[in-house]
N, C-alpha and C positions, 0 to 999 in steps of 0.2 A: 693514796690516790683520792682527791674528792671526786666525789659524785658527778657524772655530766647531765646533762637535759638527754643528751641525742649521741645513740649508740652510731658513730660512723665508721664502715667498716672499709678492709681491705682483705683481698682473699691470693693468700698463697696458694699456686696450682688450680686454677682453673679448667682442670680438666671431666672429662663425659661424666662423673660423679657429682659435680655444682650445677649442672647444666638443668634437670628439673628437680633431684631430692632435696636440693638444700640453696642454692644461688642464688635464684629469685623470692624467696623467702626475707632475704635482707634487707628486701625494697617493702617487703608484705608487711612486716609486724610493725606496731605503732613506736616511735620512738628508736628509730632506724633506719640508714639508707647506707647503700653498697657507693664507695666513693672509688676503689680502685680495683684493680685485679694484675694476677701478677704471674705470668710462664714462662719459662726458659726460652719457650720458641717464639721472638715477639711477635711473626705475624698471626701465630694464632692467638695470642694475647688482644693482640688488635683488633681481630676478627672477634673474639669472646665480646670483648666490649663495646662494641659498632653492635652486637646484634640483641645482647642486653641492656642496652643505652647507660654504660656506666661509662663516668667524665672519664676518667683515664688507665691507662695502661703501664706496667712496667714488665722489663726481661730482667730483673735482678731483683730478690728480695729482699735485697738490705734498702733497696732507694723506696721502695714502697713501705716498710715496716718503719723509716725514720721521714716518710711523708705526713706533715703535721694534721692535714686534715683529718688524718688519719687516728683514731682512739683503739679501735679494735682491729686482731685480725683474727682471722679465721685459716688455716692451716689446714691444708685439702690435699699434700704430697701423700708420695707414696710413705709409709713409716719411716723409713730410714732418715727420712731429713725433720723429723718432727723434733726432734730434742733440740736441736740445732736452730731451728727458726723459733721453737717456744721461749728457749735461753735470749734470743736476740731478740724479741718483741717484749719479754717481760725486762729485760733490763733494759729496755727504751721507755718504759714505761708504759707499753699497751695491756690492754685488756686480750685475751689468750681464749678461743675456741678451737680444740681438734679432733680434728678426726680419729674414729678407732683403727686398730689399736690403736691405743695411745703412742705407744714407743716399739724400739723391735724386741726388747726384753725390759726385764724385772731393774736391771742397774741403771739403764734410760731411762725410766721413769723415775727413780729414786732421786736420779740429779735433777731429775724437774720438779721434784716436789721441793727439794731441798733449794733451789730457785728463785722457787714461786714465794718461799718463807725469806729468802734473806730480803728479796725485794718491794716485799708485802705488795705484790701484786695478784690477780683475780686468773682463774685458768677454768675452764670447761671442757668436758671430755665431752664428745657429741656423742653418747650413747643414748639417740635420740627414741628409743624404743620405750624407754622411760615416761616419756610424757605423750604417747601415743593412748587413747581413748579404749583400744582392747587390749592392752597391759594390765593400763591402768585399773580396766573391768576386772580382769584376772585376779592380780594382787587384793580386791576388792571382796571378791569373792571367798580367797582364802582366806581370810583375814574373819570372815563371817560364818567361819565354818562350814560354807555351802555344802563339800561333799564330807563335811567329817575332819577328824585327825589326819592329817597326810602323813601316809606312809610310803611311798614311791614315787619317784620321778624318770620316765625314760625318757630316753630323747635320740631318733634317730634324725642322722643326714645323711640321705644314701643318694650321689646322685654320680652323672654318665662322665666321662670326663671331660664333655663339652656340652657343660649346664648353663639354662636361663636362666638361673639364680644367679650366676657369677659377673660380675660389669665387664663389660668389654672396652682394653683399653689397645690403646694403637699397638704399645708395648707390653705384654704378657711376664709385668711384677712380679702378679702377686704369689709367684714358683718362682721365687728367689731369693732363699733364706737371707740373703745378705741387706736385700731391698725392704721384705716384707715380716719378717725376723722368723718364717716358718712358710705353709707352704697355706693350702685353702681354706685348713682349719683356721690356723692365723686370721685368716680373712674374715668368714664367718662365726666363729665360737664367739668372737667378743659380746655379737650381740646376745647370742643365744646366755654365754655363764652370766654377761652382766645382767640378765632378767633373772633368771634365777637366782640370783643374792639377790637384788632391788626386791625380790617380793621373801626370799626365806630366810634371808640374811649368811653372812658368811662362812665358808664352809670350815668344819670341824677338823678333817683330815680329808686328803685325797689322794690318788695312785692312780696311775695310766701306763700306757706305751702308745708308742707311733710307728709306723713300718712304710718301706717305702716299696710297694708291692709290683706295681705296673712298671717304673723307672722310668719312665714319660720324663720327668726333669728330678733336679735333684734333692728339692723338698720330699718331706713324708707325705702317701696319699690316702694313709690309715688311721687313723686314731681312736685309742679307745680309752673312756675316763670313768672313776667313779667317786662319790664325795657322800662324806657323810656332813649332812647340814644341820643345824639347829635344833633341837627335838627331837633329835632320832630319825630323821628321813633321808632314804638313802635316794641318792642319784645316780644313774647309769645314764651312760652319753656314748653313742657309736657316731663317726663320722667318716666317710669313706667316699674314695673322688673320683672312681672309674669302675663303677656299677654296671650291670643292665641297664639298657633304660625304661625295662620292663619292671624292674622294681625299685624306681628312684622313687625317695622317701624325704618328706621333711615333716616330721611330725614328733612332738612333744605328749606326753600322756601323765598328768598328776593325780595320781590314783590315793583315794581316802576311804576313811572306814565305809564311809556310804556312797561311794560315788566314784565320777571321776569327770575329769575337763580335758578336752584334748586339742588341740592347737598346731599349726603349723607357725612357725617365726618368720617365714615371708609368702605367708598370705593373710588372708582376713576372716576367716571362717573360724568358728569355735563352737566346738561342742560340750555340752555338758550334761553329763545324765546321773540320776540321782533316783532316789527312790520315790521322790513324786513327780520324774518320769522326765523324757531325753530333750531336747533344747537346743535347736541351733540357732545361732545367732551370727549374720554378716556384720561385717564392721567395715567404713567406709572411710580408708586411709584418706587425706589430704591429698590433693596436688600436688603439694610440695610435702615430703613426707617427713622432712628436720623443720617444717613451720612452727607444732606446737613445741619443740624444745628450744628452738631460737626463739621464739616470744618471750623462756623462761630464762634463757639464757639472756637477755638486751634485760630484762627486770631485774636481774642478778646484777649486771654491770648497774646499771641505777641505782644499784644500794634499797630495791623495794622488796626481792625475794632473797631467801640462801640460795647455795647455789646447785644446783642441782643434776650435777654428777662428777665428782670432786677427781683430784688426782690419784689418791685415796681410796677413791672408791674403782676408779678403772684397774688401782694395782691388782684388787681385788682377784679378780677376772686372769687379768695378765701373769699371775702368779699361777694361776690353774690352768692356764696354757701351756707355760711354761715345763710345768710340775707333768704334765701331761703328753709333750710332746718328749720331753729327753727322757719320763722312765723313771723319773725319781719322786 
């Protein structure tokens, strides 16, 4: 592919998840603009782009992925159909952003990677957490030894089974191992394992299980995982879907020889306390909270940065989901 001036994009699945974290975004960054959008259902397609003022609409993803205007697209379905639409936009020759997971497992991804090489085409995993400003502090901070050697990492998500964390869609997916390729962990763990390898790198061995406790639907509402990473720091991960909601939890805690930092993944507070003494710090997500990853992502397509969260690097993650949910 050579290089274009102007990343013009098209967005598969246009639904309640483009609408502020990542949609308008496309029109925001320099050297970018949203040309199409693309759902099943045309009149809400229609209606997506009347009220986002993007030129046009389609109900079929093959007529929008071979619309010439078209260089990029962006991949916003539920998982199941990601392999499927990334296969038919990189061998049309677009440029490829999608949403996490990446795939519904470990072999879907493998065929995309293996894809992405025959067609020497450019793919992005939007694990836009990466290029967020209190990650980034994070990684920053470990890196500088702020609390010492780290030697743990926990991480709980303990929430009710009708949690504000989770997006609300017309149709309740993401409990359908078939659609989602697991059940809420699926949903959430991406972001949470893909930050921890992004800042410890990746992990050495791991072991878990999953249980399906409440039987509410037929995904797992249990999960528990553990990883040893890089240097000898161990990880523990509890995730659980039908809590109290007296003790729903989202909280991360990286504990070191002197210190510790502790962090929620969907919110913005971070603490840090240390022996010259405790620290919090608010951090003020974006608007649109995929803006500073699609900035990185449109430079990427440019040919001015690398790229900055490969296929590669989402298997990462996805292999420790995986490894985590079946037990093995």
């Amino acid at each position: 592919m050579n290089n274009p001036e102007i990343i013009s994009w098209g967005i598969i699945g246009c639904g309640d998840v483009t609408e502020k974290k990542s949609g308008p975004a496309f029109n925001k960054v320099s050297h970018s603009n949203l040309i199409a959008v693309m759902r099943r259902n045309a009149a809400k397609a229609a209606d997506y782009a009347k009220r986002h003022t993007v030129p046009s609409w389609y109900d079929d993803a093959a007529a929008l992925i071979n619309d010439p205007r078209i260089n990029a697209v962006y991949i916003a379905t539920p998982p199941k159909f990601h392999e499927e639409y990334a296969i038919q936009a990189l061998k049309a020759g677009k440029y490829v952003y999608v949403e996490k997971p990446v795939a519904i497992d470990v072999a879907a991804c493998k065929r995309m990677i293996d894809c992405e090489a025959a067609t020497k085409g450019k793919l992005v995993v939007a694990h836009y957490r990466r290029a967020l400003p209190m990650f980034l502090a994070i990684k920053k901070w470990i890196g500088e030894n702020k609390i010492g050697k780290v030697k743990l990492i926990d991480l709980k998500m303990l929430q009710p089974h009708h949690s504000s964390i989770i997006a609300n869609t017309e149709e309740f997916w993401r409990v359908d191992p078939a659609i989602a390729g697991g059940g809420l962990f699926f949903d959430l763990a991406p972001h949470q394992l893909d930050i921890i390898s992004f800042i410890f790198g990746d992990a050495v061995s791991c072991s878990g299980m999953s249980l399906q406790q409440a039987k509410y639907y037929e995904a797992e509402d249990a999960v528990t995982g553990y990883l040893r990473l890089p240097h000898n720091v161990m990880f523990t991960g509890t995730w659980h879907f039908t809590m109290p909601e007296m003790i729903k939890e989202d909280n991360c805690t990286i504990i070191g020889e002197t210190g510790f930092i502790r962090f929620p993944f969907f919110g913005n507070q971070v603490e840090i306390n240390t022996s010259e003494g405790n620290e919090t710090i608010n951090f003020e997500h974006p608007q649109h909270i995929q803006q500073p990853m699609i900035d990185k992502v449109v430079q990427y397509f440019l040919g001015n940065q690398p790229n900055p969260c490969t296929l590669t690097d989402a298997l990462v993650s996805l292999k420790i989901m995986e490894q985590f949910k079946n037990g093995i």
